[in-house]
Biopython code that builds the backbone (N, CA, C, O; Angstrom):
import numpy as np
from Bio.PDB.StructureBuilder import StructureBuilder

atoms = [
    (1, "UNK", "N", (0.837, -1.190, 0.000)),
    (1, "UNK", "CA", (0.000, 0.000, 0.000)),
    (1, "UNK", "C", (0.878, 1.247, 0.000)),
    (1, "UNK", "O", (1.824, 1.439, 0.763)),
    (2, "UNK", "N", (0.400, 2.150, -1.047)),
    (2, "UNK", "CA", (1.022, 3.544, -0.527)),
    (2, "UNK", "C", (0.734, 4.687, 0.375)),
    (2, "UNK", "O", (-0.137, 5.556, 0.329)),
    (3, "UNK", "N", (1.703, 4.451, 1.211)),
    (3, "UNK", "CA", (1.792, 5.343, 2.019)),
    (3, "UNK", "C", (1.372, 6.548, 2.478)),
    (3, "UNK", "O", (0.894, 6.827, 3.578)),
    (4, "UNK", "N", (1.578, 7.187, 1.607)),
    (4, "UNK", "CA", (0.890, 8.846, 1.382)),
    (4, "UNK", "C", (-0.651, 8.395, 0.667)),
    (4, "UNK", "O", (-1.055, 9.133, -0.232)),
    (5, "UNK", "N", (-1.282, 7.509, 0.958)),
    (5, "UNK", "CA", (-2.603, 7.424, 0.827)),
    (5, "UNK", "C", (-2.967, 7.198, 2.005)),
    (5, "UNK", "O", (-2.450, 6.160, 2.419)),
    (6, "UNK", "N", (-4.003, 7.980, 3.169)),
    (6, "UNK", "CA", (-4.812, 8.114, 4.425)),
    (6, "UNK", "C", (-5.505, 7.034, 4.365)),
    (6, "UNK", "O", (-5.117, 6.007, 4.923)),
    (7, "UNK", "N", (-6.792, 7.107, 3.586)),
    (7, "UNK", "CA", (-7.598, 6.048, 3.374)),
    (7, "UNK", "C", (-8.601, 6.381, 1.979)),
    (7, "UNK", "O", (-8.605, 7.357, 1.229)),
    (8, "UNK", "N", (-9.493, 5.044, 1.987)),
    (8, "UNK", "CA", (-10.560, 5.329, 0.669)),
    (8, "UNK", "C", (-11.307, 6.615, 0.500)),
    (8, "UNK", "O", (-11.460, 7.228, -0.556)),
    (9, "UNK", "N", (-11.728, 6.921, 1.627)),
    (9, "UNK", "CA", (-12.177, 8.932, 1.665)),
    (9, "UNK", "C", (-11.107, 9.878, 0.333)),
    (9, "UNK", "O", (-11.145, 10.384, -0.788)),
    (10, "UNK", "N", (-10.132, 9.571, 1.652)),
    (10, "UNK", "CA", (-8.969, 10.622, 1.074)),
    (10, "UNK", "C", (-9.046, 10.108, -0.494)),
    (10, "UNK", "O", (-9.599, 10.535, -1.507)),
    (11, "UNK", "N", (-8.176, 8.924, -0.165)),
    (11, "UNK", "CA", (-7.980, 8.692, -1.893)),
    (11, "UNK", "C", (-9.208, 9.081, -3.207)),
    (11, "UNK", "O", (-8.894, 9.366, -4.363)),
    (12, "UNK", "N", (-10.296, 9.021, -2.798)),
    (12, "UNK", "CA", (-11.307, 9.397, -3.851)),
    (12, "UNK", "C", (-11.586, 10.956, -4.105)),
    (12, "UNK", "O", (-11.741, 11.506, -5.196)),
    (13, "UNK", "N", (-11.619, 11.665, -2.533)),
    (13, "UNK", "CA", (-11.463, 12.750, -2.871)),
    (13, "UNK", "C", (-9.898, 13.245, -3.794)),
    (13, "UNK", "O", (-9.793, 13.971, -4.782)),
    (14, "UNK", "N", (-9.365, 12.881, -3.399)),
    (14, "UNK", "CA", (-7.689, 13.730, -4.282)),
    (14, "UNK", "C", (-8.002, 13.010, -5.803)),
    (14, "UNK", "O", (-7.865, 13.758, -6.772)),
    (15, "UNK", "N", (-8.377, 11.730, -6.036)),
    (15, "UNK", "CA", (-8.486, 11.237, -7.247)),
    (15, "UNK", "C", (-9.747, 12.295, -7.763)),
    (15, "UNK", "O", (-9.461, 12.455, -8.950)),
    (16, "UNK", "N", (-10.839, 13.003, -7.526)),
    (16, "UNK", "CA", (-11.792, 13.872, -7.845)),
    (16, "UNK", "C", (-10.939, 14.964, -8.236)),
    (16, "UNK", "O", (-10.939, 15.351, -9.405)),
    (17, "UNK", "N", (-10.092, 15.579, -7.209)),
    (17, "UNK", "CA", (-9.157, 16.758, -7.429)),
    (17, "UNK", "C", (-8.186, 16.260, -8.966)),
    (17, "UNK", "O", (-7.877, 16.963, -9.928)),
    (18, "UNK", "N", (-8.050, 15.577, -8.842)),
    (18, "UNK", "CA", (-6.599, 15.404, -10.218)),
    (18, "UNK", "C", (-7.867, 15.239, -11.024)),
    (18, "UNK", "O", (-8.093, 16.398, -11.370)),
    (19, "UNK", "N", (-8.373, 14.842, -11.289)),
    (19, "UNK", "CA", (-9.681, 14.305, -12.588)),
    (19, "UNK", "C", (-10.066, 16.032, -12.893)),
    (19, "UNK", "O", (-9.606, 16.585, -13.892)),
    (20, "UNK", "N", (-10.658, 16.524, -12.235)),
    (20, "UNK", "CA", (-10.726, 17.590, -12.600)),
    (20, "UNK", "C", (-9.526, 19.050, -12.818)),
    (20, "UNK", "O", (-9.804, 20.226, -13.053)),
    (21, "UNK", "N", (-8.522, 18.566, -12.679)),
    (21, "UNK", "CA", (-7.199, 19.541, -12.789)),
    (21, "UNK", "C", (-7.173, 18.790, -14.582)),
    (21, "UNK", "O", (-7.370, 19.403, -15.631)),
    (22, "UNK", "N", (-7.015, 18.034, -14.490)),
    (22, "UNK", "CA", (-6.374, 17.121, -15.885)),
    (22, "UNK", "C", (-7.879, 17.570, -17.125)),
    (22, "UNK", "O", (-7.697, 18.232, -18.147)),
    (23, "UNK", "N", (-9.322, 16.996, -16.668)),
    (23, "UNK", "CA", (-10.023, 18.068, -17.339)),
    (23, "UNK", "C", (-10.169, 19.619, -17.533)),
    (23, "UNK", "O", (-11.036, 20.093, -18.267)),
    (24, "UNK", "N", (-9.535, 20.156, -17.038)),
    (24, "UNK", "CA", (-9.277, 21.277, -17.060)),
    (24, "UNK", "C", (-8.524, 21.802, -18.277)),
    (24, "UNK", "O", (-8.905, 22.734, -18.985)),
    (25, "UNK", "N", (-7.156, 20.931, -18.470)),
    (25, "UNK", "CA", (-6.268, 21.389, -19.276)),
    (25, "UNK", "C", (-5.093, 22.356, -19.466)),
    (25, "UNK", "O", (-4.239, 22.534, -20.335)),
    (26, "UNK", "N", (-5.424, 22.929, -18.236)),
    (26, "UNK", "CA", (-4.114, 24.260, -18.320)),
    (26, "UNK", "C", (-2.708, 23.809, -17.821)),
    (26, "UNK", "O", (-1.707, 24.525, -17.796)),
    (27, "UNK", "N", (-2.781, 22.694, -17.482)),
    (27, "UNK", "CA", (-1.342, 22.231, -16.624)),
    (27, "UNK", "C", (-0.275, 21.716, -18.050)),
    (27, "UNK", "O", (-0.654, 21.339, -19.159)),
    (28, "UNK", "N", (1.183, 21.872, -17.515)),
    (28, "UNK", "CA", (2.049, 21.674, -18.294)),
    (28, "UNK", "C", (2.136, 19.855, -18.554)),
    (28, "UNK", "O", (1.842, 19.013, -17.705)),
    (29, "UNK", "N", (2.715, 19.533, -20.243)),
    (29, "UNK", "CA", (2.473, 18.058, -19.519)),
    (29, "UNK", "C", (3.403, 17.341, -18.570)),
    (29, "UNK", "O", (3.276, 16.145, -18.312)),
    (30, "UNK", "N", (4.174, 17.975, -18.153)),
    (30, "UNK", "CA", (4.967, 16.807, -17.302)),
    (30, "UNK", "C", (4.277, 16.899, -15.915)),
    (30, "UNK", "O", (4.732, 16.157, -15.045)),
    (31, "UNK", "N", (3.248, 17.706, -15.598)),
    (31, "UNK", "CA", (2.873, 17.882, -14.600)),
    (31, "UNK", "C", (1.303, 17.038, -14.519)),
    (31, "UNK", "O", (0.758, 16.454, -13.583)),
    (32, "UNK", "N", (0.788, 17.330, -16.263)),
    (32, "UNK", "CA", (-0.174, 16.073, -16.167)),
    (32, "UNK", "C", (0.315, 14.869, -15.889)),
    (32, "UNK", "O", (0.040, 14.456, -14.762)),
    (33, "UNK", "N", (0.993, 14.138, -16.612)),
    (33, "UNK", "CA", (1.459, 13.422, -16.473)),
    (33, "UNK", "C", (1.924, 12.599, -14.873)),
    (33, "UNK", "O", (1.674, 11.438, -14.549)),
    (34, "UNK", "N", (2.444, 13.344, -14.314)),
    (34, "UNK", "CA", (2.925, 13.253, -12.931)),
    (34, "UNK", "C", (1.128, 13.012, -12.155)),
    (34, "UNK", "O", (0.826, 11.997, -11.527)),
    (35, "UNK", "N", (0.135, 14.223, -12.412)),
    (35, "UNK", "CA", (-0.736, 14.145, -11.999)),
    (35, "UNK", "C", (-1.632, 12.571, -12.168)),
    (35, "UNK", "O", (-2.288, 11.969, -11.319)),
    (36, "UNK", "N", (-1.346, 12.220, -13.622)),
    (36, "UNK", "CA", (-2.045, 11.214, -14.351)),
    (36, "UNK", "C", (-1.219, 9.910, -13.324)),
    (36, "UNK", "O", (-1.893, 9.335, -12.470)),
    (37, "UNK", "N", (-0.330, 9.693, -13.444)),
    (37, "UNK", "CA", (0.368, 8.682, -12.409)),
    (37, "UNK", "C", (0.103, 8.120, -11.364)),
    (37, "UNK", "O", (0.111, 6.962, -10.945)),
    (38, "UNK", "N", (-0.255, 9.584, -10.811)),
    (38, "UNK", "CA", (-0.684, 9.544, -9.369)),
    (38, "UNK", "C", (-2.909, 8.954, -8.983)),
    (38, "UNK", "O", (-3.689, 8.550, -8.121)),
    (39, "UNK", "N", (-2.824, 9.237, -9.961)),
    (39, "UNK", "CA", (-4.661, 9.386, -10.589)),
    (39, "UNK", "C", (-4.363, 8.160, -10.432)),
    (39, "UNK", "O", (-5.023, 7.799, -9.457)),
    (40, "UNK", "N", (-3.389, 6.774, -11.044)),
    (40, "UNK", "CA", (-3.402, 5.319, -11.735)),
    (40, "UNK", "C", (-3.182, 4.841, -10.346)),
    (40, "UNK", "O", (-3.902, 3.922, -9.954)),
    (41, "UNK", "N", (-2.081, 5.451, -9.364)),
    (41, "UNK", "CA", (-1.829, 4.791, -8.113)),
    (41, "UNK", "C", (-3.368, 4.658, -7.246)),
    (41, "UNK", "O", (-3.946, 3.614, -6.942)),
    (42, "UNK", "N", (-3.732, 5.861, -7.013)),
    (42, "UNK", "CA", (-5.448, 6.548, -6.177)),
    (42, "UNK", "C", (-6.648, 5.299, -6.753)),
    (42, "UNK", "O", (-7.473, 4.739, -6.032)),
    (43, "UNK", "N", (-6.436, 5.066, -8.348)),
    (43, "UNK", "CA", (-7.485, 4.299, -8.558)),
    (43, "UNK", "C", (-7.222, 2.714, -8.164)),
    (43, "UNK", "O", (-8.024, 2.144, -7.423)),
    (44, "UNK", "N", (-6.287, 2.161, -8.590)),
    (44, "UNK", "CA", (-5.998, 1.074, -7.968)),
    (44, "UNK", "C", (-6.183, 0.563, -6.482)),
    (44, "UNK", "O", (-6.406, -0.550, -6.007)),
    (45, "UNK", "N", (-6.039, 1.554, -6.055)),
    (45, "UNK", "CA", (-6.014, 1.539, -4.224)),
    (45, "UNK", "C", (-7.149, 1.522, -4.460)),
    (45, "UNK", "O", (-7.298, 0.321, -4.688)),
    (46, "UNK", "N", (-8.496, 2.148, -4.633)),
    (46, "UNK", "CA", (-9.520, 2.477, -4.463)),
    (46, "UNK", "C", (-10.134, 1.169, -5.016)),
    (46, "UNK", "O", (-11.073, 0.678, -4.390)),
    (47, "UNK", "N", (-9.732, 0.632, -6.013)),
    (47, "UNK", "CA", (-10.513, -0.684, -6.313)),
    (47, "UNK", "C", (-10.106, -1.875, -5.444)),
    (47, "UNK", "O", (-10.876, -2.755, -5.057)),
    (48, "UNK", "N", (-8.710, -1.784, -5.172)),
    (48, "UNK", "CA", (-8.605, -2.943, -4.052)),
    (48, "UNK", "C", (-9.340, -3.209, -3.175)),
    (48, "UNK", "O", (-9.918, -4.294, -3.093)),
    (49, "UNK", "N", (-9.482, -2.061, -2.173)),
    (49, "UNK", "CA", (-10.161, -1.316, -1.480)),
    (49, "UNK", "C", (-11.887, -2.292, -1.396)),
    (49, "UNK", "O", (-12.366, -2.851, -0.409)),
    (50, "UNK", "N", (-12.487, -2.187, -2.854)),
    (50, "UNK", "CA", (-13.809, -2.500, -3.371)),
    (50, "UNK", "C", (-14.206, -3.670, -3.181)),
    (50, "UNK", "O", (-15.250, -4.116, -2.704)),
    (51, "UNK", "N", (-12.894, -4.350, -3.771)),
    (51, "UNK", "CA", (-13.090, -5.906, -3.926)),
    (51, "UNK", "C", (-12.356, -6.275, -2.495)),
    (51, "UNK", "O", (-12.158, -7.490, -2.493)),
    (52, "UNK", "N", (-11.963, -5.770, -1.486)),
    (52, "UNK", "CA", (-11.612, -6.180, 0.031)),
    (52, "UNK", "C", (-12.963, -6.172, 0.512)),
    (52, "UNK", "O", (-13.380, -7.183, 1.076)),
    (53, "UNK", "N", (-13.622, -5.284, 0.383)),
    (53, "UNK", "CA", (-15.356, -4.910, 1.046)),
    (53, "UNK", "C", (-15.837, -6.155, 0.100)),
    (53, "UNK", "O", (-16.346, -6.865, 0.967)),
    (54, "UNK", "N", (-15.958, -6.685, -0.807)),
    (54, "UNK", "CA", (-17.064, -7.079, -1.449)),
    (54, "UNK", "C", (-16.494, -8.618, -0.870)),
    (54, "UNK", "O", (-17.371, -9.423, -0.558)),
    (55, "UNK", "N", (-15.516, -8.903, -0.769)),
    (55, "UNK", "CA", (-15.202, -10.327, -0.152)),
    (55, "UNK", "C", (-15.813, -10.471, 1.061)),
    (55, "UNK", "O", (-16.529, -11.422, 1.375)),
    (56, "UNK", "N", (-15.375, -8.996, 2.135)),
    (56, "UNK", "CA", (-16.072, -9.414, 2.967)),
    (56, "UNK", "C", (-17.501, -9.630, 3.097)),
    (56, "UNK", "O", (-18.041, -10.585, 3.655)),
    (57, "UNK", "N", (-18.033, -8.688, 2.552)),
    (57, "UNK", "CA", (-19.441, -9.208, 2.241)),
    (57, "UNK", "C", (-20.200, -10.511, 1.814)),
    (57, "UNK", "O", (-21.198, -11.040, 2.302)),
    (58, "UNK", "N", (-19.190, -10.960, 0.448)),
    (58, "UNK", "CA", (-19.367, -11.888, 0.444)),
    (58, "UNK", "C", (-19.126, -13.297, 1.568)),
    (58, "UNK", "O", (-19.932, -14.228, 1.575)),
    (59, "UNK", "N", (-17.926, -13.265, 2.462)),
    (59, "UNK", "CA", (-18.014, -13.807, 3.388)),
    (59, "UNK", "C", (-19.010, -14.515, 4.630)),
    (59, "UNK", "O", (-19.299, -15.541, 5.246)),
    (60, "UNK", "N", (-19.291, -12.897, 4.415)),
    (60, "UNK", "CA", (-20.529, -12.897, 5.720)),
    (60, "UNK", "C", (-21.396, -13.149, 5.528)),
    (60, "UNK", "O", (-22.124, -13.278, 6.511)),
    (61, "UNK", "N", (-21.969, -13.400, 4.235)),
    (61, "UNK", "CA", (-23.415, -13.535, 3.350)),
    (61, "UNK", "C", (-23.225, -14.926, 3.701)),
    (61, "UNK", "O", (-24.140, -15.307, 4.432)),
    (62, "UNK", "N", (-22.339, -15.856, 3.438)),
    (62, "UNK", "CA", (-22.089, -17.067, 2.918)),
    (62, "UNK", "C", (-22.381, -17.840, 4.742)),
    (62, "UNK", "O", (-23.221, -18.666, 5.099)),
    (63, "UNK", "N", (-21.223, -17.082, 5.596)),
    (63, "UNK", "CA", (-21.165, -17.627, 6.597)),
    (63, "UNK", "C", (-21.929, -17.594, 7.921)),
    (63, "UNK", "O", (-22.228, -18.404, 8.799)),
    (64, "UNK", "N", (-22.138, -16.103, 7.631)),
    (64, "UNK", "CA", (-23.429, -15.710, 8.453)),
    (64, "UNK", "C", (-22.671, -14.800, 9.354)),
    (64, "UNK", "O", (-23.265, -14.018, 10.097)),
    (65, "UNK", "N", (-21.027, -14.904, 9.294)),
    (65, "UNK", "CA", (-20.306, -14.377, 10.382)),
    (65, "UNK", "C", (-18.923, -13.768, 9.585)),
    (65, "UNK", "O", (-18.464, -14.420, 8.647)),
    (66, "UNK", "N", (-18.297, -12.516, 9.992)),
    (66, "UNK", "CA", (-17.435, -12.258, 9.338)),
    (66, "UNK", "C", (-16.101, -12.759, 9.780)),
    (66, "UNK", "O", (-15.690, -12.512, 10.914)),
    (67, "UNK", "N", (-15.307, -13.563, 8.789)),
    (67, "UNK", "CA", (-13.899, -14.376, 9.027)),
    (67, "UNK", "C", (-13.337, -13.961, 7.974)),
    (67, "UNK", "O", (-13.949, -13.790, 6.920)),
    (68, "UNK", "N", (-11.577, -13.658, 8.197)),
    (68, "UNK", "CA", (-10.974, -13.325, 7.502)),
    (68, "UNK", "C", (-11.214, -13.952, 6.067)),
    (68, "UNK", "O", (-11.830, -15.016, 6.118)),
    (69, "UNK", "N", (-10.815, -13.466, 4.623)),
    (69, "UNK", "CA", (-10.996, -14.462, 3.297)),
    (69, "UNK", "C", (-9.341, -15.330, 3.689)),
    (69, "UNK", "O", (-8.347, -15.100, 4.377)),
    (70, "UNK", "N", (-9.840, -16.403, 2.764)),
    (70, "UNK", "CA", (-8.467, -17.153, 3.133)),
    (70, "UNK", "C", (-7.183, -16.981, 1.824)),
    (70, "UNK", "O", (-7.141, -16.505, 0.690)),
    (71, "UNK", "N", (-6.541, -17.452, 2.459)),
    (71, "UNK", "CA", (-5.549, -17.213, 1.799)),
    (71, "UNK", "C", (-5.063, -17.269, 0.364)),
    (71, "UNK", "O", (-4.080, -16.644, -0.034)),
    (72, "UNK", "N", (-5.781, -18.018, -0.345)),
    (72, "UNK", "CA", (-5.717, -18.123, -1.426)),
    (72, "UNK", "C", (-6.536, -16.644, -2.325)),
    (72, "UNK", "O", (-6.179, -16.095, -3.367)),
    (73, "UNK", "N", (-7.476, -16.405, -1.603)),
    (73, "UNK", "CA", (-7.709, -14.865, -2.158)),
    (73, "UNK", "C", (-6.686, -13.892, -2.703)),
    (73, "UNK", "O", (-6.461, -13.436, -3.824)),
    (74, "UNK", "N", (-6.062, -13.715, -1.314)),
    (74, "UNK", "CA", (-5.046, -12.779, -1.253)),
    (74, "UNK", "C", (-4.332, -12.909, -2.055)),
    (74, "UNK", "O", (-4.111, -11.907, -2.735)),
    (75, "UNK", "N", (-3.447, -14.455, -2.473)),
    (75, "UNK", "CA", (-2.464, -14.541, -2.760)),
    (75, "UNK", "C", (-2.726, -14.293, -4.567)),
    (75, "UNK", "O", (-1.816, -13.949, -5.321)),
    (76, "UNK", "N", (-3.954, -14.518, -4.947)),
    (76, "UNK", "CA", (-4.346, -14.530, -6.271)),
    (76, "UNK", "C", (-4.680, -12.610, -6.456)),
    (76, "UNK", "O", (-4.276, -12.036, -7.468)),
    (77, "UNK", "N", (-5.317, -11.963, -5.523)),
    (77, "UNK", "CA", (-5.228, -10.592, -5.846)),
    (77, "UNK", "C", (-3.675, -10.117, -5.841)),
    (77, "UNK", "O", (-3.591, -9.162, -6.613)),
    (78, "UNK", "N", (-2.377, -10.429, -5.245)),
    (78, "UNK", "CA", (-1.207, -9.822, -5.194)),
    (78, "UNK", "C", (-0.984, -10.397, -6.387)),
    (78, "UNK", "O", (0.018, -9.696, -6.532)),
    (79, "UNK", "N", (-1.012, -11.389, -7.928)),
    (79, "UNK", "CA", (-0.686, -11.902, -8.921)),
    (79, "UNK", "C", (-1.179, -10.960, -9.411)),
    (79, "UNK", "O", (-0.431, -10.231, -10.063)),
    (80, "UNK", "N", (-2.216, -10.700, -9.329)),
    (80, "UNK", "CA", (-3.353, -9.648, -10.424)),
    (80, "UNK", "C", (-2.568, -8.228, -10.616)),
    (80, "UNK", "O", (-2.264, -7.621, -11.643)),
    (81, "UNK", "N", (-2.351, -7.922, -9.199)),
    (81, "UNK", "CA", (-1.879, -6.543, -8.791)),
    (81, "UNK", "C", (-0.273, -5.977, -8.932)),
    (81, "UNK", "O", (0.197, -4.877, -8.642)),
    (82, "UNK", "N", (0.505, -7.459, -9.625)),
    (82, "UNK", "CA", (1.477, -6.788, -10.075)),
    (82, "UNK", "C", (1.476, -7.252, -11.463)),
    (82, "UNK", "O", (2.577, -7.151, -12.005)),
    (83, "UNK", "N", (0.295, -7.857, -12.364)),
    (83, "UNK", "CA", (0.231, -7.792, -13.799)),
    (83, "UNK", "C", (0.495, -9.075, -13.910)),
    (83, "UNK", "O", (0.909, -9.034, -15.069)),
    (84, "UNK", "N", (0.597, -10.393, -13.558)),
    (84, "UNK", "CA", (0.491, -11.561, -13.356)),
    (84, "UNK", "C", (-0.697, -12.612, -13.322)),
    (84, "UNK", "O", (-0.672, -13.821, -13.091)),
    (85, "UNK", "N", (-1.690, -11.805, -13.609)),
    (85, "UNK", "CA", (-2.612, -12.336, -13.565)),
    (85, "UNK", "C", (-3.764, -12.297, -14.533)),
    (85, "UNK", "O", (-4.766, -12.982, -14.328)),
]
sb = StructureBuilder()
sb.init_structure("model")
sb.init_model(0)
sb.init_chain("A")
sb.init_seg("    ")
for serial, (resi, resn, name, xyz) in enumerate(atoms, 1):
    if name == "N":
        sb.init_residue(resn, " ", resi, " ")
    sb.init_atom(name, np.array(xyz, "f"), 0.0, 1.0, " ", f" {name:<3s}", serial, name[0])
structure = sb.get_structure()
């Protein structure tokens, strides 16, 4: 996880802020760019994020009780998440 991301709040709000700087258009491009980067890091987090909630959900639906997902989850989202998958 990166660091200088607080949490899913934060991250969606600042990903709102760059979306609309980049629609905008007045920025230089190395600064879109830089902006755009940072937009790819914010969204990723934010979908992990999605599909962490939706497991658990799904979990709890299934079990009636919330328990960690097992391990094989995880280990198949970290394949995905560095392009391995």
């Amino acid at each position: 996880m990166d660091p200088t991301i607080k949490d899913f709040e934060a991250a969606i709000a600042e990903l709102e802020t760059i979306v609309k700087k980049l629609e905008d258009g007045d920025l230089p491009l190395e600064t879109s760019l830089k902006h755009y980067e940072r937009g790819v890091t914010l969204s990723r987090y934010c979908h992990a994020q999605l599909e962490e909630a939706e497991r658990r959900i799904d979990i709890l639906n299934e079990r009636g009780e919330l328990k960690p997902a097992p391990a094989s989850l995880t280990e198949d989202d970290d394949a995905r998440s560095k392009g391995k998958g």
